[in-house]
NUGUFI-946529 format. One line per 3 residues: for each residue x, y, z of N, C-alpha, C, O. Coordinates in nm, 4 decimals, padded with zeros to 6 digits. Layout:
! residues N
X Y Z X Y Z X Y Z X Y Z; ...
! end
This chain:
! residues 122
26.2412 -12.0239 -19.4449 26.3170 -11.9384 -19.3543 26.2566 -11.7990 -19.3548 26.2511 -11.7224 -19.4510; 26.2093 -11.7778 -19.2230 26.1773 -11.6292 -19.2338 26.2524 -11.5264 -19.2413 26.3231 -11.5066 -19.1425; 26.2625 -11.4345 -19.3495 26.3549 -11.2862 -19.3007 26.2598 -11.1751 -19.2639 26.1397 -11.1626 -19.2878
26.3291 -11.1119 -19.2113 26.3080 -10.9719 -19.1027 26.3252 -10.8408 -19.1275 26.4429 -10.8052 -19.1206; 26.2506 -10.7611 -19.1527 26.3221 -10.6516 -19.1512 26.2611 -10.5372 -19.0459 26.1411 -10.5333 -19.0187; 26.3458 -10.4572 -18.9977 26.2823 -10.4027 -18.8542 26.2628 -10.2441 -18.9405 26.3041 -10.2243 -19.0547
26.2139 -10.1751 -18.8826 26.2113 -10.0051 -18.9078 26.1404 -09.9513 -18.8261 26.0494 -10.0187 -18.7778; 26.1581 -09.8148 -18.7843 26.0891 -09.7160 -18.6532 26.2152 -09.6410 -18.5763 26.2071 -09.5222 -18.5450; 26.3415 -09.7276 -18.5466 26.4096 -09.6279 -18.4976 26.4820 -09.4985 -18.5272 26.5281 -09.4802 -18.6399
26.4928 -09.4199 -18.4449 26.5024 -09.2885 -18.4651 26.5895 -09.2256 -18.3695 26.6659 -09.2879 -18.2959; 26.5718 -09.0600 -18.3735 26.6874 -08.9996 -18.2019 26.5106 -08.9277 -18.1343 26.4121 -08.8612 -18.1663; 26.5670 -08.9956 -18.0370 26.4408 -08.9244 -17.9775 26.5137 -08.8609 -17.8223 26.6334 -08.8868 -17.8093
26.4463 -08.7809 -17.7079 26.4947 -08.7096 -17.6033 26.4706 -08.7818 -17.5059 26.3627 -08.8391 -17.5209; 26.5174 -08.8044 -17.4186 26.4827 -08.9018 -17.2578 26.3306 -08.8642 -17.2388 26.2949 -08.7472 -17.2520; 26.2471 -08.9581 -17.2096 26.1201 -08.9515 -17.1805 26.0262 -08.9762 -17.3290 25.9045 -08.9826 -17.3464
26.1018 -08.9828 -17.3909 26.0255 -08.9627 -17.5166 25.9389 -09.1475 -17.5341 25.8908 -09.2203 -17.4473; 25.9496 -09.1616 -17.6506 25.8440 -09.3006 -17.7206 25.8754 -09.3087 -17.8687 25.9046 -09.2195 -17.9484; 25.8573 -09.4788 -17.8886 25.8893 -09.4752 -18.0045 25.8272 -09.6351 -18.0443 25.8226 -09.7183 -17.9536
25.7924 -09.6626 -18.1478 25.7317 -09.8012 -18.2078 25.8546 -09.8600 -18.2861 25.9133 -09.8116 -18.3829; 25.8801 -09.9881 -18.2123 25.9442 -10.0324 -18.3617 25.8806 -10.1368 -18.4325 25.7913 -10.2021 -18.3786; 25.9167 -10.1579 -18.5441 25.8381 -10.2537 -18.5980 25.9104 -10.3782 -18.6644 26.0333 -10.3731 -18.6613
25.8650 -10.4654 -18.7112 25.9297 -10.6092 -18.7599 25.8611 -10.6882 -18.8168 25.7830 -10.7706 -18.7693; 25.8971 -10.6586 -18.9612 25.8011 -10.7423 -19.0401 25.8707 -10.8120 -19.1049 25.9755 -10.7680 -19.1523; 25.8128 -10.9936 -19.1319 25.8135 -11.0728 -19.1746 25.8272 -11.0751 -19.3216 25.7711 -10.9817 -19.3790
25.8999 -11.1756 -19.4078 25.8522 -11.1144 -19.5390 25.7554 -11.2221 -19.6243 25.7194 -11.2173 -19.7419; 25.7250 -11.3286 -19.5115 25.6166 -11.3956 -19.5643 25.6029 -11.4857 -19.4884 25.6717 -11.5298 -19.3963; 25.4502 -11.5287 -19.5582 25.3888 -11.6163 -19.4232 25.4308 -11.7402 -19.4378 25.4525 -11.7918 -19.5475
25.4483 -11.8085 -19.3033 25.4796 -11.9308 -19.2959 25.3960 -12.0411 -19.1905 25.3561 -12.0278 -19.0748; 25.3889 -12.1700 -19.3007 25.3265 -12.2669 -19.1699 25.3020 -12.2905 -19.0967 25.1976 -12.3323 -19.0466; 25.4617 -12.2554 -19.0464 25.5507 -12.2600 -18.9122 25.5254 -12.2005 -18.8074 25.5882 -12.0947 -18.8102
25.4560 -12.2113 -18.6964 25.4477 -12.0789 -18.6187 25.5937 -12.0527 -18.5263 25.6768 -12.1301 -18.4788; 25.5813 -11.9262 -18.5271 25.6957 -11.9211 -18.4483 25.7420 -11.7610 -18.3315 25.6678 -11.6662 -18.3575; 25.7982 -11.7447 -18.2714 25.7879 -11.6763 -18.1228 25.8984 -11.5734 -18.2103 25.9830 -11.5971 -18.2965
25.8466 -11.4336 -18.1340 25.9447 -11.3018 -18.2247 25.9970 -11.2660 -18.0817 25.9457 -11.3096 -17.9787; 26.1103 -11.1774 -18.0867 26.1959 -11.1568 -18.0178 26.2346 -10.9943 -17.9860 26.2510 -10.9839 -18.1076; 26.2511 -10.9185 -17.9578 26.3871 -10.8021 -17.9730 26.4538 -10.8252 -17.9064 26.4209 -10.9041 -17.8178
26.5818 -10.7727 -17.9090 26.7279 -10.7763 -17.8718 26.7846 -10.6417 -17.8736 26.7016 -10.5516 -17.8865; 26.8860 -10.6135 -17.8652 26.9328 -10.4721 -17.8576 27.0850 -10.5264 -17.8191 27.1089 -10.6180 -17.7404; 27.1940 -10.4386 -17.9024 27.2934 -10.4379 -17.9017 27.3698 -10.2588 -17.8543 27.3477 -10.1713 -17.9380
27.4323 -10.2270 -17.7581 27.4904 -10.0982 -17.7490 27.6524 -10.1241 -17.7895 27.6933 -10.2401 -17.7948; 27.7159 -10.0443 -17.8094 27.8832 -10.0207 -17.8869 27.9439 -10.0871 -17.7442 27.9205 -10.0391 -17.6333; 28.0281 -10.2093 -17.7689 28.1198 -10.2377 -17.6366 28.0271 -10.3262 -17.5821 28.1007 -10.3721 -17.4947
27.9105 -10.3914 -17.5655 27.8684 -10.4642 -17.4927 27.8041 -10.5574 -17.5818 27.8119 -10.5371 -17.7030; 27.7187 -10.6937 -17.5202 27.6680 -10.8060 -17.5756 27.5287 -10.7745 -17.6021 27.4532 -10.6874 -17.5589; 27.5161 -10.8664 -17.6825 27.3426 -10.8176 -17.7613 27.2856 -10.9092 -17.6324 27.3228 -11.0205 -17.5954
27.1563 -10.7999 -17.5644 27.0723 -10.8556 -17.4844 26.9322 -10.8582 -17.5134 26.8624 -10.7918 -17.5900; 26.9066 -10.9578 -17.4277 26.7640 -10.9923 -17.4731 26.7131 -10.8781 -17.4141 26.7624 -10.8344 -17.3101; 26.5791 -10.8022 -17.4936 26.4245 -10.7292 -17.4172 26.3250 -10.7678 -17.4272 26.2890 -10.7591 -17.3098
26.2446 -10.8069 -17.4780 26.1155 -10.8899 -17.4911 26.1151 -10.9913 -17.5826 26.2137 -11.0259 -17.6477; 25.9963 -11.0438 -17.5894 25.9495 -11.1455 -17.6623 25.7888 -11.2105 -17.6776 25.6942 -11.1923 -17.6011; 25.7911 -11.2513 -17.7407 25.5864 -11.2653 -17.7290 25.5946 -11.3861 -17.8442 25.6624 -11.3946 -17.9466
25.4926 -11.4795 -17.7811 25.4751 -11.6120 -17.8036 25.4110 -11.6021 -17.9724 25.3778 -11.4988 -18.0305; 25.4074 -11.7215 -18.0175 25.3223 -11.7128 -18.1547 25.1641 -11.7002 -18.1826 25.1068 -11.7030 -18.2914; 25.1270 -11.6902 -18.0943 24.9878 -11.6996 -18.0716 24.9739 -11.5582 -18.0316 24.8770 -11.4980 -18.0779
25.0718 -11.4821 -17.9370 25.0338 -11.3529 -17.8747 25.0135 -11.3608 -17.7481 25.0179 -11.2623 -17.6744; 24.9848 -11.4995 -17.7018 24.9411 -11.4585 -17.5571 25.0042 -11.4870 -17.4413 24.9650 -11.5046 -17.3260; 25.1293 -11.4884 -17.5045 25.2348 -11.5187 -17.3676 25.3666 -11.4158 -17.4278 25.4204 -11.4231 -17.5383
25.3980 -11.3149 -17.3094 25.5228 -11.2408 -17.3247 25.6227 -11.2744 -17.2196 25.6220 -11.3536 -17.1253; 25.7037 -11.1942 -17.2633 25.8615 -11.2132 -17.1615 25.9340 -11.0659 -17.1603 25.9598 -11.0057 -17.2645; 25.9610 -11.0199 -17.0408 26.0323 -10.8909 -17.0695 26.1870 -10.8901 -17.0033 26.2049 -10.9815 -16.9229
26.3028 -10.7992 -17.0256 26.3959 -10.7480 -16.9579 26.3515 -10.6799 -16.8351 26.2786 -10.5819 -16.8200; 26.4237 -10.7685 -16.7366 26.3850 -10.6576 -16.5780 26.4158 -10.5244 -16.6229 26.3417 -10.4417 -16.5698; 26.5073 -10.4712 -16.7097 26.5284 -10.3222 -16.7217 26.4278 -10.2673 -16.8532 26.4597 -10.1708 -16.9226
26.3176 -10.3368 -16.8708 26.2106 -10.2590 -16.9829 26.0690 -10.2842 -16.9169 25.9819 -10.2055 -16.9540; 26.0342 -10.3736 -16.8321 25.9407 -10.3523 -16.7278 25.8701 -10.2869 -16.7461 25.9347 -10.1822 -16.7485; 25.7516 -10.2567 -16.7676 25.6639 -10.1410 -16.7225 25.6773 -10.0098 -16.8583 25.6005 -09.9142 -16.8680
25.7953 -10.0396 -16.9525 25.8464 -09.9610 -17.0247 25.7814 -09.9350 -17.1464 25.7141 -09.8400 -17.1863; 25.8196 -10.0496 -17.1998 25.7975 -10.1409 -17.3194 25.7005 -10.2329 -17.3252 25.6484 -10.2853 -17.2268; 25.6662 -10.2611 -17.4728 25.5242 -10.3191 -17.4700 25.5631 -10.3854 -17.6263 25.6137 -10.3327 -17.7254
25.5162 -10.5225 -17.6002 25.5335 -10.6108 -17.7234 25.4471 -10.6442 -17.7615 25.3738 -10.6764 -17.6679; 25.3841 -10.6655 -17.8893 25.3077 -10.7089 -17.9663 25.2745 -10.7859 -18.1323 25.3475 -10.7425 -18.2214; 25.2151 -10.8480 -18.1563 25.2327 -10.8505 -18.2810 25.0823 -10.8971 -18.3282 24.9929 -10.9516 -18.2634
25.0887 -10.8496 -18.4830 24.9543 -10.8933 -18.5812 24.9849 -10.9992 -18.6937 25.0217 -10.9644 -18.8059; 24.9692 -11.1160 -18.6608 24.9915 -11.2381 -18.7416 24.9580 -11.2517 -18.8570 25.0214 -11.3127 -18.9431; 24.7933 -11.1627 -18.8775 24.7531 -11.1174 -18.9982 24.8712 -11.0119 -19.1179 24.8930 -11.0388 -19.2360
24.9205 -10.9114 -19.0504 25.0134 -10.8751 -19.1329 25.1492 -10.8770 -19.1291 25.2312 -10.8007 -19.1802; 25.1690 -11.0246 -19.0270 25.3213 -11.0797 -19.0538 25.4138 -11.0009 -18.9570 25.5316 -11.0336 -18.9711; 25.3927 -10.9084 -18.8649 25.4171 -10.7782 -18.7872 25.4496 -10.7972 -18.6833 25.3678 -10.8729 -18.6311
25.5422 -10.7658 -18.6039 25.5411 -10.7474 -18.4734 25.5638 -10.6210 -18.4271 25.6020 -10.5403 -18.5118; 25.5478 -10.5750 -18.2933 25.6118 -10.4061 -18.2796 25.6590 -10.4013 -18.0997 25.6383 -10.4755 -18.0037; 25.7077 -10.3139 -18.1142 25.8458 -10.2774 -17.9616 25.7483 -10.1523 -17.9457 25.7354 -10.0747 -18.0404
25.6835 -10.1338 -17.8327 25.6843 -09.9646 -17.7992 25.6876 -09.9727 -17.7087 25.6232 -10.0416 -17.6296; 25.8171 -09.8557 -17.6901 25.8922 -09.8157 -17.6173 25.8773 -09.6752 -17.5829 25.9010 -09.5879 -17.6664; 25.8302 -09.6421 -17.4355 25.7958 -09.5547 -17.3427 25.8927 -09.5270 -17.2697 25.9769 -09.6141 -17.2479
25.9059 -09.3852 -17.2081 26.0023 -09.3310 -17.0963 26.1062 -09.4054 -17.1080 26.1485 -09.4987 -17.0397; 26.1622 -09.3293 -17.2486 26.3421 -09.4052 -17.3071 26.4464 -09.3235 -17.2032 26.4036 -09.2123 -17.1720; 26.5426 -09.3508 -17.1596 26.6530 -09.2837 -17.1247 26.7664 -09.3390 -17.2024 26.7682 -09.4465 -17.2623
26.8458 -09.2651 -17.1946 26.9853 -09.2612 -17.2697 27.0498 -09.4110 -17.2575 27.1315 -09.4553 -17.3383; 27.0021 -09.4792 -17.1484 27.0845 -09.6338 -17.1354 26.9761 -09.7308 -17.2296 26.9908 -09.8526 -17.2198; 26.8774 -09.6827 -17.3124 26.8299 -09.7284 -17.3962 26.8506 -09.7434 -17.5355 26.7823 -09.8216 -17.6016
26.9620 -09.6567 -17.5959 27.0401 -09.6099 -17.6830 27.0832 -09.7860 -17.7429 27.1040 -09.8701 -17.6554; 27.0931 -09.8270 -17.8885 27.1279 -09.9750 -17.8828 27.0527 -09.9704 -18.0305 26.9511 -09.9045 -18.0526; 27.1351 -10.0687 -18.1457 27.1038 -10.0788 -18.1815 26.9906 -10.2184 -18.1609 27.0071 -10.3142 -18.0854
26.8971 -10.1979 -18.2358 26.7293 -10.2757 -18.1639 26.7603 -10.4083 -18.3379 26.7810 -10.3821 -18.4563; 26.7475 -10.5406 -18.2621 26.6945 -10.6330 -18.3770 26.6233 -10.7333 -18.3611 26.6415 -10.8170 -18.2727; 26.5443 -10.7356 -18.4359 26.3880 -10.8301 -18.4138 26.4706 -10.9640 -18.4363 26.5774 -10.9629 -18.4975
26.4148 -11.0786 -18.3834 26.4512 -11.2278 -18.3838 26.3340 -11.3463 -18.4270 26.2632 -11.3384 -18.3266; 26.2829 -11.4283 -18.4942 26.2256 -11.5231 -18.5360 26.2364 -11.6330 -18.5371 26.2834 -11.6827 -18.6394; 26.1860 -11.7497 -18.3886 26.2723 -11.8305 -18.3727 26.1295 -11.9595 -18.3278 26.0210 -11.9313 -18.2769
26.1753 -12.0851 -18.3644 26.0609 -12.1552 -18.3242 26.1148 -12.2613 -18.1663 26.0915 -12.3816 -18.1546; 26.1607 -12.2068 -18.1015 26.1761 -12.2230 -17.9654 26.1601 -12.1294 -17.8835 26.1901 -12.0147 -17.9165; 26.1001 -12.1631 -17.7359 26.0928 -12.0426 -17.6363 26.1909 -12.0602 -17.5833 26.1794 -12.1587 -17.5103
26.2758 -12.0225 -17.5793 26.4229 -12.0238 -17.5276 26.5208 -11.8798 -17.5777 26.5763 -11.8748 -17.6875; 26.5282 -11.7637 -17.4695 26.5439 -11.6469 -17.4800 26.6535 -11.5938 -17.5007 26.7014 -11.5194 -17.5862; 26.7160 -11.6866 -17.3286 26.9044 -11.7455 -17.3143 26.9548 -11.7364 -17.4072 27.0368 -11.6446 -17.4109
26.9389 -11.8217 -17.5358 27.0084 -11.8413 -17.6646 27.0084 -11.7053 -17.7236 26.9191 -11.6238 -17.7467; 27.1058 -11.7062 -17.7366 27.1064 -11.5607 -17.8760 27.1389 -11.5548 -17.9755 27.1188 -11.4585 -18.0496; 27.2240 -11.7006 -18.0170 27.2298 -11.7064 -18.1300 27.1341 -11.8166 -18.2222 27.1982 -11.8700 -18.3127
26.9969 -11.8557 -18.2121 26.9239 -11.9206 -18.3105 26.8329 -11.7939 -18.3122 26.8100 -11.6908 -18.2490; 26.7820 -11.8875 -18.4600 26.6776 -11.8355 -18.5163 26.7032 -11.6830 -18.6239 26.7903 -11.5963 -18.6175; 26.6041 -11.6974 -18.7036 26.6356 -11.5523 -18.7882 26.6429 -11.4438 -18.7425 26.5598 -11.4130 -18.6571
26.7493 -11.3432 -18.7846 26.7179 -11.1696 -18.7569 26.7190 -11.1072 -18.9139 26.7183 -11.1363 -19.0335; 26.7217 -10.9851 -18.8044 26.6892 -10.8471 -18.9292 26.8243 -10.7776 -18.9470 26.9306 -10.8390 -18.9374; 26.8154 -10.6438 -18.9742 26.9356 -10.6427 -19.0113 26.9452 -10.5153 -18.8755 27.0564 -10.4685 -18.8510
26.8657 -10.4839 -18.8228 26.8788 -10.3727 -18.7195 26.8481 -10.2947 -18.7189 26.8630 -10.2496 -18.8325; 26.7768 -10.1844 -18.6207 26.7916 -10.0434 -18.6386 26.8428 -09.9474 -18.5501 26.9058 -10.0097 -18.4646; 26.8454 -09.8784 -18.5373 26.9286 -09.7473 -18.4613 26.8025 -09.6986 -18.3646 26.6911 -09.6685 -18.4074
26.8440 -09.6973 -18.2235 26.7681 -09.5999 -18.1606 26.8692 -09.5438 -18.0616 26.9537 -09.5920 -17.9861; 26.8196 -09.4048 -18.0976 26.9155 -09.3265 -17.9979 26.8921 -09.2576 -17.9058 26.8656 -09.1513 -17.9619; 26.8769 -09.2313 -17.7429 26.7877 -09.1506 -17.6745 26.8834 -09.0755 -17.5958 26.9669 -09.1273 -17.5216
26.8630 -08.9112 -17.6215 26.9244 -08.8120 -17.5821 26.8662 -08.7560 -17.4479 26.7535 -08.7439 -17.4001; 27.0495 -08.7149 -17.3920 26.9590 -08.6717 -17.2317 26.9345 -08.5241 -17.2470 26.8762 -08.4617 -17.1584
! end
């Protein structure tokens, strides 16, 4: 079972940028597809990206488009969120997902982290 732990978020100002990151805490056999999600106070955790196990297939939120940029280094177990031209409806806590299905819909399989905070001020 993989666990997760995410770190990078921060308060940053509308327009600003920020990396998050999500690391694995060890390697596994298994390959498997990483996720972020994002939860804000009062609403449902939604999907924002995702990127295949290999790297070479992503998936984004129509509302991170052009925004956000997913990636990961298999070599050091890693994945990362950077996140460009934040506005305030970006605010949410952010949690990485580890799941060996491409199936996005679902929100509840597969491993998470424990979360982090990003906050973007107008």
């Amino acid at each position: 079972q993989v666990q997760l732990v995410e770190s990078g978020g921060g308060l940053v100002q509308a327009g600003g940028s920020l990396r998050l990151s999500c690391v694995a805490s060890e390697r596994t056999n298994n390959p498997y597809h990483m996720g972020w999600f994002r939860q804000a106070p009062g609403k449902e955790r939604e999907f924002v990206a995702a990127i295949n196990w290999s790297g070479q297939s992503t998936s984004y939120a129509d509302s991170v488009k052009g925004r956000f940029t997913i990636s990961r280094d298999n070599a050091k177990n890693t994945g990362y969120l950077q996140m460009n031209s934040l506005n305030p409806d970006d605010s949410a806590v952010y949690y990485c997902n580890a799941r060996s299905v491409w199936n996005w819909r679902a929100r509840e399989i597969g491993n998470w982290g424990q979360g982090t905070q990003v906050t973007v001020s107008s």
